[in-house]
Structure formats: structure tokens, C-alpha cells
C-alpha positions, 0 to 999 in steps of 0.5 A: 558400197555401204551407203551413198550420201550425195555422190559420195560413196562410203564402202565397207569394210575400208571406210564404214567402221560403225553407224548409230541413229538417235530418233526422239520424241518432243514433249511439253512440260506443264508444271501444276500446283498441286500433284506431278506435271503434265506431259504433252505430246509435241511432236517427232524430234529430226532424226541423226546419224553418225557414221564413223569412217576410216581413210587409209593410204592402202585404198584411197587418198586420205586428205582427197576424202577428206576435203571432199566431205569438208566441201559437202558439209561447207555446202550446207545442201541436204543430200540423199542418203541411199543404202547399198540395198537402195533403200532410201533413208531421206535428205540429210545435211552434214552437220559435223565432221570430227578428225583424228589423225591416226597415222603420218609417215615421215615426211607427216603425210596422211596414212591414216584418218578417222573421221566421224560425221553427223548427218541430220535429217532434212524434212520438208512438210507434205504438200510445203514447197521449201523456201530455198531449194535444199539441193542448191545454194540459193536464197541465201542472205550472202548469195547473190540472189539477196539483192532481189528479195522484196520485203512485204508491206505491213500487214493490213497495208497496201503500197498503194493505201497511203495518201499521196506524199505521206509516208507512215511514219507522218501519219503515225506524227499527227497530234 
């Protein structure tokens, strides 16, 4: 095994043919009136991986493989990324998967897939709980937990601050 997101396992050398991770740096820019801009520092941009595999009928099912990182990245769950090593990199979602078909045989079934898939890094702040839980799907606006959400009362207003029978729509009204 090379590398597990989630409980999907990425072996070498049959599926694994290159990884690459892109880390950048934010900055603001302040243009000035007279000499060059400023620069300041912002902060550390989500890291992205991609990790480019291949599928081929000689050692897995190439459509199952396939429809299996489909189903992960329809999910939208941050995953746990694991080395072969067992060094954990972090939670990543499944942003982008492209497919190339390489090889059908006669019939036009699969032999042969390529697919390169990009992960990008979940971050939770140190001591935040998230707001929707990223290992299950829930909290979502078409979940069916929508329902139960409340929306909370204008700042500086209680529910219990208008007058009897006056909504705040009358008294913002009154001449």
C-alpha cells in the first residue's frame, strides 16, 4: 500500500503513478502613491495533492475503482490521508477527479483507466469545533436536518423585547 484516503487504499506500483503537493503563502497587496507596494503577510493558503493513478484489468476492476472514488468525492467528507509509513498528512476533501480512458477491449469494456485526483486539505482552527461535522453529512442545507435549524434573532433583540402584538416591522412604521 502507498497511501489510504479514507478507506480507500492506493497500492504501488499498480495504481500510484505520480504524486505532487502545491503549499503557498497568502499576501495582501497595498499599492502606495509613491514608490513600490507593500506586502503583507496574510497567511498559509490549504495545502493540495494530486495523486494520478492507474486502473488496469490485470489487477482490480477498473469501473469498481473508479465509481468507488466517484462515491467518495460525491460525499464531500474530509477524509484522513495515511502513508504506508502510517504518517498521517491530515483530513483531505476530494475535489477533482479527471478520467482518461486508455484502453477498451472489443466489447468497449474498461481494460484501462488513468485518473488523476486532487485532494485539498480540511483545517479546523485549534480549539473551534466545525460547524458540520466533516466525516458525515449532516448540516447540509438539502439534509434533512434544514428543518431543525433556527435563525437567531437581530442583534441587540430578544424575542421577548417587543411589545405585545407589535412586530418590528410596525415599529420601524410609526411616523
Amino acid at each position: 500500500m502507498y497511501a489510504q484516503l479514507g478507506d480507500i487504499r492506493f497500492t504501488l506500483p499498480a495504481y500510484v503513478s505520480a504524486t505532487s503537493s502545491e503549499r503557498a503563502q497568502s499576501f495582501a497587496r497595498h499599492d502606495r502613491i509613491d514608490g513600490k507596494p507593500l506586502l503583507q503577510a496574510i497567511g498559509t493558503e490549504l495545502e493540495t495533492i494530486a495523486i494520478e493513478v492507474m486502473f488496469h484489468v490485470d489487477f482490480c476492476d477498473p469501473e469498481l475503482e473508479i465509481v468507488r472514488l466517484r462515491t467518495a468525492s460525491d460525499r464531500q467528507e474530509a477524509l484522513p490521508l495515511v502513508y504506508q509509513n502510517g504518517a498521517y498528512r491530515g483530513r483531505y476533501v476530494l475535489t477533482k477527479i479527471s478520467e482518461t480512458v486508455r484502453q477498451t477491449d472489443g466489447a468497449g469494456n474498461l481494460v484501462k483507466l488513468t485518473a488523476r485526483l486532487e485532494l485539498q486539505e480540511w483545517h479546523t482552527p485549534p480549539g473551534v469545533q466545525p460547524a458540520v461535522d466533516p466525516t458525515r453529512n449532516e448540516g447540509r442545507a438539502s439534509g434533512a436536518n434544514s428543518a431543525s435549524r433556527t435563525v437567531p434573532p437581530p442583534a441587540g433583540r430578544t424575542p421577548s423585547a417587543e411589545p405585545a402584538g407589535v412586530t418590528p416591522r410596525q415599529i420601524a412604521r410609526r411616523p
